[in-house]
MISETOR-519276 format. One record per residue (C-alpha): z, x, y; residue number from 1; residue in one letter. Coordinates in steps of 0.02 Angstrom, whole numbers, plus 50000, padded with zeros to 5 digits. Each point is the difference from the previous one (the first is absolute). Layout:
BEGIN
R    zz    xx    yy num residu
R     Z     X     Y NUM      a
...
This chain:
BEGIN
R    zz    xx    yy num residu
R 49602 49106 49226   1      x
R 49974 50207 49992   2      x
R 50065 50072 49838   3      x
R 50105 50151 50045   4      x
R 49945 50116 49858   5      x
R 49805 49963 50053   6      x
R 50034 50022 50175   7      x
R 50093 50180 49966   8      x
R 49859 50053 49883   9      x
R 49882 49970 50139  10      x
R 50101 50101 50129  11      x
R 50025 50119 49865  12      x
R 49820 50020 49965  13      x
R 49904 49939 50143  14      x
R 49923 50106 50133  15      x
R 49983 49970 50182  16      x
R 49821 49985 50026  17      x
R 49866 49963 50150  18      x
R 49957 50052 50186  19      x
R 50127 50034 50123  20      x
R 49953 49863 50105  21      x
R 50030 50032 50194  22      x
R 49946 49852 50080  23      x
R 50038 49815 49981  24      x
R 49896 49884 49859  25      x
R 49848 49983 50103  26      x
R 49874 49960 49842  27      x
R 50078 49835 49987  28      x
R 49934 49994 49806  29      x
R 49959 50125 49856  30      x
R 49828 50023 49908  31      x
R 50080 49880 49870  32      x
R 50017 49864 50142  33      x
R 50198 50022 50009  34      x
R 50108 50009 50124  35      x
R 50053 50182 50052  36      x
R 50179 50026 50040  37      x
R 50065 50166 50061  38      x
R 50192 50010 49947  39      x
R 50087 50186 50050  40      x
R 50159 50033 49968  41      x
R 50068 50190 49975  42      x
R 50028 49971 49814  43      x
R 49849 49958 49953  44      x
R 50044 50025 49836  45      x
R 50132 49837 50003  46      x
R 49888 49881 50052  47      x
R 49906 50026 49803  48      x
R 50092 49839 49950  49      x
R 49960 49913 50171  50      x
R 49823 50030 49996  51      x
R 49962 49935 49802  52      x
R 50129 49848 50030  53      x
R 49904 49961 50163  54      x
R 49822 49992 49959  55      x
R 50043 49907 49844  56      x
R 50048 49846 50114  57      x
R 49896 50030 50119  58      x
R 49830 50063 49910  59      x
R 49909 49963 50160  60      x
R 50082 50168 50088  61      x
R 49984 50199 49982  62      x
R 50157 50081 50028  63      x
R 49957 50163 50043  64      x
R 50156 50108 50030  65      x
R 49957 50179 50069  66      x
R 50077 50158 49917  67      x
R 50099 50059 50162  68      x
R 50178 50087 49959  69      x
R 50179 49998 50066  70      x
R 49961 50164 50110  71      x
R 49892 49941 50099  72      x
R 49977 49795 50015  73      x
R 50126 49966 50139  74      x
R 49870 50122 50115  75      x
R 49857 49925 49942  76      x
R 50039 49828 49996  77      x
R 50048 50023 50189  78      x
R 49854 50090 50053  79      x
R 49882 49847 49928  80      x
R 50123 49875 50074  81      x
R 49978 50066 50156  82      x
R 49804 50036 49993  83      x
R 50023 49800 49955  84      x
R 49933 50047 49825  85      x
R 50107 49975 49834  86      x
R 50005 49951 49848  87      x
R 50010 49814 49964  88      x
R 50182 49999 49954  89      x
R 50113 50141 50006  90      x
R 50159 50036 49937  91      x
R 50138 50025 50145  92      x
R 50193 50032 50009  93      x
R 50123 49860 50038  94      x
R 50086 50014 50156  95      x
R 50008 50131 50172  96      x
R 50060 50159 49934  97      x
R 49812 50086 49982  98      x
R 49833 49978 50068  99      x
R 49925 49910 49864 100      x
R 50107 49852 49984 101      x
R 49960 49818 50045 102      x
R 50110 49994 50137 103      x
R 49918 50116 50119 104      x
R 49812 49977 49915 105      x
R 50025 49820 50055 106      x
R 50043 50014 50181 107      x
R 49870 50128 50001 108      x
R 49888 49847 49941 109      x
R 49932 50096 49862 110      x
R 50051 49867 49856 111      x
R 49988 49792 49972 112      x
R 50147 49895 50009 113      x
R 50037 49932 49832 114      x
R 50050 49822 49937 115      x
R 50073 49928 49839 116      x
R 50135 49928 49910 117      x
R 50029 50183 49947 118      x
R 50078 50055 50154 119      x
R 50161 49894 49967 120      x
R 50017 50072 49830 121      x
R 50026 50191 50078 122      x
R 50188 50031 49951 123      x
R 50118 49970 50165 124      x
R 50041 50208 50004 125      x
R 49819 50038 50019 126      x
R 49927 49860 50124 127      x
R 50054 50114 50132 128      x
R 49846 50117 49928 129      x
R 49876 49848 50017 130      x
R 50038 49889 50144 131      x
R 49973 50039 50154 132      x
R 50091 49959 50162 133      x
R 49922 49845 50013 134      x
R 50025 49963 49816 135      x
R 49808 50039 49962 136      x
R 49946 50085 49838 137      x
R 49862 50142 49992 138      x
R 50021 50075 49831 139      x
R 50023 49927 49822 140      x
R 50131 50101 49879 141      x
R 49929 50108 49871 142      x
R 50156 50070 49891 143      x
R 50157 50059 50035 144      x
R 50062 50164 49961 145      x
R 50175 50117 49986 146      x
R 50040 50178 50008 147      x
R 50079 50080 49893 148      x
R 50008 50160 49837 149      x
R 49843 49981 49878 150      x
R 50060 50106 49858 151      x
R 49897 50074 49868 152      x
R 50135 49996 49851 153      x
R 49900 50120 49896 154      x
R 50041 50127 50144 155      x
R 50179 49939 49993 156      x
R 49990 50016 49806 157      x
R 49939 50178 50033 158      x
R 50131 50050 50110 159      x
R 50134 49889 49907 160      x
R 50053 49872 50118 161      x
R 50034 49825 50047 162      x
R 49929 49911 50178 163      x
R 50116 50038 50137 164      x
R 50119 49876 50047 165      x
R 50113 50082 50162 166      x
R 49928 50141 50104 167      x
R 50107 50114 49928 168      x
R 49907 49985 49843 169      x
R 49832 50013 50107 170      x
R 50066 50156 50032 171      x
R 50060 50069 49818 172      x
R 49822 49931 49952 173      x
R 49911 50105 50129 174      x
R 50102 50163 49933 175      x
R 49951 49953 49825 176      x
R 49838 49958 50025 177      x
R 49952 50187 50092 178      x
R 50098 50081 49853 179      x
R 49854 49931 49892 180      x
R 49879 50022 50118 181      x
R 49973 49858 50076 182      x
R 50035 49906 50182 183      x
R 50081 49868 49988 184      x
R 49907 49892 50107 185      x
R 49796 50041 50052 186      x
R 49979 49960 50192 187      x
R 49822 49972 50065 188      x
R 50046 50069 50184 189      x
R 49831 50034 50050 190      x
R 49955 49842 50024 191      x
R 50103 49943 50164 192      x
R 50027 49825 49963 193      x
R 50085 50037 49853 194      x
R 50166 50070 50071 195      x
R 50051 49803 50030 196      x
R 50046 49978 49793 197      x
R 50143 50102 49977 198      x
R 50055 49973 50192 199      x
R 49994 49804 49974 200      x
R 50091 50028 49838 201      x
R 50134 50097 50041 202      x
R 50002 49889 50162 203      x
R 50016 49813 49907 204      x
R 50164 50096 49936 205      x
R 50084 50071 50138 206      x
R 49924 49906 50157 207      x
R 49964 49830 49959 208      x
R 50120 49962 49840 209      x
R 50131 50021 50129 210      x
R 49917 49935 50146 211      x
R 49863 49888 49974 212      x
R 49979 49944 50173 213      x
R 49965 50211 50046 214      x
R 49836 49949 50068 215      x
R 50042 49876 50115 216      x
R 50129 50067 50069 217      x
R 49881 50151 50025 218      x
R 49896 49885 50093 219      x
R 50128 49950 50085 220      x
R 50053 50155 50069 221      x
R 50159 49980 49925 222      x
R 49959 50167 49878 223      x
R 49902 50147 49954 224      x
R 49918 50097 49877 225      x
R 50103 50163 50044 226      x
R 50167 49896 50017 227      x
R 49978 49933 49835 228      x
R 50012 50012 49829 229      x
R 49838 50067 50007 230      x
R 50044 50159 50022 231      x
R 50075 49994 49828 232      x
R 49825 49964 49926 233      x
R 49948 50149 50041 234      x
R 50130 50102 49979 235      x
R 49981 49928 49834 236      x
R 49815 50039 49990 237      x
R 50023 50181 50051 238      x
R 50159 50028 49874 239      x
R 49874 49947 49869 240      x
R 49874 50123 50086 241      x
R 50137 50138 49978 242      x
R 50042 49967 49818 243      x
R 49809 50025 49945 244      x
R 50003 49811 49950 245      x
R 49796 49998 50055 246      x
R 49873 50104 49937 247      x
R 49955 50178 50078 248      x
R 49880 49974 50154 249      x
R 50044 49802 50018 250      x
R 49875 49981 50149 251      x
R 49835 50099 49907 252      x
R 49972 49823 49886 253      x
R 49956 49850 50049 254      x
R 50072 49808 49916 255      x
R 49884 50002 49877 256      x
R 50036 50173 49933 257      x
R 50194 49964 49999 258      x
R 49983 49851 49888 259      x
R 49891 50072 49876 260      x
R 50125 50131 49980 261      x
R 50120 49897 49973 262      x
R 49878 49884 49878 263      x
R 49952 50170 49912 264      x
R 50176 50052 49984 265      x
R 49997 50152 50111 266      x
R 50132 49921 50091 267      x
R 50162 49885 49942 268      x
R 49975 49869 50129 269      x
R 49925 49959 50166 270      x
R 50068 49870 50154 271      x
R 49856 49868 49974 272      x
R 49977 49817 50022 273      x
R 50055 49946 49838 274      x
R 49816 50003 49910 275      x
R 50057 50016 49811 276      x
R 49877 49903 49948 277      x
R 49863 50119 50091 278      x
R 50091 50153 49926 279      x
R 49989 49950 49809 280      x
R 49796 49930 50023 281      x
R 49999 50199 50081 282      x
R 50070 50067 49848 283      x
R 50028 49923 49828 284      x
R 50140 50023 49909 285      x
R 50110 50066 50127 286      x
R 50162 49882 50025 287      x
R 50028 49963 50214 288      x
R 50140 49935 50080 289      x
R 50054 49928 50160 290      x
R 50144 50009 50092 291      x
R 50084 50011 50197 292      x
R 50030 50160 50075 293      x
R 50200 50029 49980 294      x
R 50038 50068 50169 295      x
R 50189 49992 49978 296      x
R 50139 50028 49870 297      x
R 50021 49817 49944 298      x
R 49861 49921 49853 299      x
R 50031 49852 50062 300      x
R 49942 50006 50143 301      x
R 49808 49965 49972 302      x
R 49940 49958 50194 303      x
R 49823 50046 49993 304      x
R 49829 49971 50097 305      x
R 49899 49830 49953 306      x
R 49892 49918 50129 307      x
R 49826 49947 50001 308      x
R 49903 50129 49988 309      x
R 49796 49940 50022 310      x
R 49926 49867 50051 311      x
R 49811 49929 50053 312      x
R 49919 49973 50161 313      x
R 49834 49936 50052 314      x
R 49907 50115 50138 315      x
R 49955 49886 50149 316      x
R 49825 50080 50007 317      x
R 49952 49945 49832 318      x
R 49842 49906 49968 319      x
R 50070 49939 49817 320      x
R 50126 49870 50055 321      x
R 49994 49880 49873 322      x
R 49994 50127 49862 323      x
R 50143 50095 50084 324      x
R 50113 49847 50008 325      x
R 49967 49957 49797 326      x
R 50069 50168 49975 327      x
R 50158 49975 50103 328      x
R 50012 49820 49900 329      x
R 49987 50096 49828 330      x
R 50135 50152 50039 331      x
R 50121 49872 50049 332      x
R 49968 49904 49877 333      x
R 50112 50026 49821 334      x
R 49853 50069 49914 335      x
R 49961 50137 50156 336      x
R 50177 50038 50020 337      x
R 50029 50042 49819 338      x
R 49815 50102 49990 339      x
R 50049 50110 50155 340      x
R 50206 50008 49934 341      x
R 49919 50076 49844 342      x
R 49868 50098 50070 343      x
R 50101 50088 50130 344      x
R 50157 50016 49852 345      x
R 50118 49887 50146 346      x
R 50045 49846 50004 347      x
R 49939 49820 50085 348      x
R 50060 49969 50165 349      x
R 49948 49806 49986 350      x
R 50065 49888 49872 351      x
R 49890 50045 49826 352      x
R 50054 49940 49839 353      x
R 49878 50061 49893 354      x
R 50067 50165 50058 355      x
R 50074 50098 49832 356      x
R 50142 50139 50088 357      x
R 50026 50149 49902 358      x
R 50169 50053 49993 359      x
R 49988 50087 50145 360      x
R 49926 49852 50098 361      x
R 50150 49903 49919 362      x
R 50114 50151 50071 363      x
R 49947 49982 50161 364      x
R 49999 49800 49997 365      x
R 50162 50006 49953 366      x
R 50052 50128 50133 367      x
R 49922 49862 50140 368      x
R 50107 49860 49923 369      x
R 50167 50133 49991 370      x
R 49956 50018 50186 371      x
R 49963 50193 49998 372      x
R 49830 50004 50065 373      x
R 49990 50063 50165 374      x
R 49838 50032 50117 375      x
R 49879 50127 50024 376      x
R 50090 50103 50157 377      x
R 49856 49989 50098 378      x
R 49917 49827 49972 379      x
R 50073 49935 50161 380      x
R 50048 50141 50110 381      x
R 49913 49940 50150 382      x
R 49908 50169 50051 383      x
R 49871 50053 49884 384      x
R 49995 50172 50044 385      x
R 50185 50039 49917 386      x
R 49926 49984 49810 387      x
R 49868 50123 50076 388      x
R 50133 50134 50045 389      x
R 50092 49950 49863 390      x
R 49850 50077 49923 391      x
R 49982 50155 50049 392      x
R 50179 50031 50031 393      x
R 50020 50000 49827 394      x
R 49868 50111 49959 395      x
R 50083 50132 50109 396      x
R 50172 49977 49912 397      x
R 49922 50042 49843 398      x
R 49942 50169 50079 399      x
R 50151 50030 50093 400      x
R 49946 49954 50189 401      x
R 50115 49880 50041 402      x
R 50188 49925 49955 403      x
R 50055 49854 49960 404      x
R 50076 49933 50148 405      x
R 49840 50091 50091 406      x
R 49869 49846 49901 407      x
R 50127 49865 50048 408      x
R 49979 50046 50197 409      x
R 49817 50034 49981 410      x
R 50032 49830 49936 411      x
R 50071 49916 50137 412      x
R 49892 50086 50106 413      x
R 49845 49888 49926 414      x
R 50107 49866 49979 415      x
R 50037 49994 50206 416      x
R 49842 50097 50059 417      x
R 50112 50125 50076 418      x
């Protein structure tokens, strides 16, 4: 069993070190005779837990987990997959929506299938992330993770406010906050990838709470992006844009930046993935909370993004199968699922009941079981290249290049490869 104040104290205090590996385990053993297994993942940093948890049942293996970050793994990690290089294991993304999810890496025949009585134990809403066509399995769950408000209430304090229940109140709050001088929210624009949190926020809200079967029917050719509700997401965006709810310059920081402003207080609160627990190890003594992103008038109505969020995959070319497959046996094990749920400040996908929830992991349970989870907008949109412009698209709203209904065609466009 990990004990979740140990395991936050090591992510709180532990540093990322080693090589970045670019090849595949080819020195099958280390100078002390162990087993060398190269595990990436683009939070290196969450896999702290993983690693000591690991090699204490299984002493005869080196976990070696190479510092690479968010900004640039999903390039790497193709560029050795395709070179037929790679780390051992590698963390992907569940489903079709991007490049780097098990889906496309395994018809590329880039990853292993999987087995194990794990595979029955993926909750019903997210074996459509897992299994493919034919029902086979390619990447084990890691944690699953929301979007939604991290507040810093010592900036609220400071500004003398309460979280934001209705979007009106997002609104007052963004007003407030500048009349202290503050944003509201910090944005980390610069980084592409990171226009998909607010979008799939706002979008759980308006899109899928009231039509849940959006993406099929997008499939289906029986809707659009631009004919949708969709356009109200970012119409939403850019009236947030307008009311100075982001810091100046949204697009000159990257992820990274606009979390530790909101960790250091320079900001009230950031659209994040719901890592509290990450937050407080960054900075003692400040009080975080969690909560969804109120996109409309009513409190109650708490729809909000919660899908799997990681998971594992073994690369095809690696020469470190046995080792690689104890490591997909340990993170779906209890024990693995509860390291990585506390290392990564999520929660377990797989069944883990040596798992303690905070109260925001209890929030969010409890949100599954009251049936307002909904999934990440682009975990099964069927062409990859949509996230991509979704991307970018974004980027240029911030700045003023585009319109709203303009990044729902651009949208479609990708989506049809028109």
């Amino acid at each position: 069993m990990i004990n979740r104040k140990l395991a936050l104290k090591a992510l709180a205090s532990a540093a990322v070190v080693g090589m970045a590996l670019t090849g595949c385990s080819t020195i099958a053993e280390t100078e002390s005779g162990k087993t060398r297994l190269v595990v990436s993942t683009s939070s290196p940093q969450h896999l702290v837990p993983v690693e000591a948890a690991f090699e204490a049942e299984y002493p005869d293996i080196d976990m070696v987990v190479p510092p690479i970050g968010a900004e640039g793994y999903n390039s790497i990690m193709q560029t050795q997959l395709a070179s037929g290089a790679g780390p051992d294991i590698f963390g992907i993304f569940p489903g079709t929506g991007e490049s780097l999810t098990n889906k496309v890496l395994a018809e590329r025949g880039f990853i292993k299938e999987l087995k194990g009585d794990w595979i029955d134990q993926i909750p019903a809403s997210m074996q459509r992330l897992y299994r493919m066509d034919d029902g086979k399995v390619f990447a084990a769950p890691g944690s699953t993770a929301s979007v939604g408000i991290l507040w810093n209430h010592t900036a609220l304090e400071k500004i003398g406010a309460e979280p934001a229940a209705t979007i009106s109140e997002v609104f007052d709050l963004c007003k407030l906050a500048r009349s202290n001088g503050l944003p509201l929210f910090s944005v980390g624009a610069k980084d592409a990838w990171s226009g998909q949190t607010l979008s799939f926020a706002l979008a759980a809200q308006l899109v899928y709470g009231p039509d849940p079967d959006f993406n099929a029917k997008l499939a289906a050719g029986e809707a659009t992006f631009a004919d949708s509700k969709w356009v109200d997401v970012y119409e939403l965006n850019k009236k947030l844009i307008d009311n100075e709810c982001f810091q100046d310059g949204p697009t000159g920081i990257g992820f990274d930046e606009a979390r530790k402003m909101v960790t250091d207080g320079r900001s009230v609160a950031m659209v994040n993935y719901g890592r509290v627990a990450k937050a407080e190890a960054e900075s003692p003594g400040t009080v975080f909370t969690y909560t969804h992103f109120p996109a409309t008038d009513d409190p109650e109505y708490k729809m909000m993004a919660l899908d799997s969020s990681t998971g594992f995959a073994i690369n095809a070319k690696t020469k470190e199968s046995e080792a690689a497959q104890k490591f997909i046996d340990f993170i779906t094990s209890d024990t693995g699922q509860a390291a990585y749920a506390y290392g990564s400040g999520l929660l377990p996908t797989l069944p883990s009941p040596s798992f303690e929830a905070d109260e925001t992991g209890r929030m969010l349970l409890d949100a599954i079981e009251a049936g307002y989870a909904r999934p990440f907008a682009s975990a099964d949109w069927a062409n990859l290249s949509v996230a991509e412009t979704l991307f970018v698209e974004v980027q240029n709203l911030y700045v003023g290049k585009t319109t709203p209904r303009q990044v729902t065609e651009r949208m479609d466009e990708a989506y049809t490869g028109d």
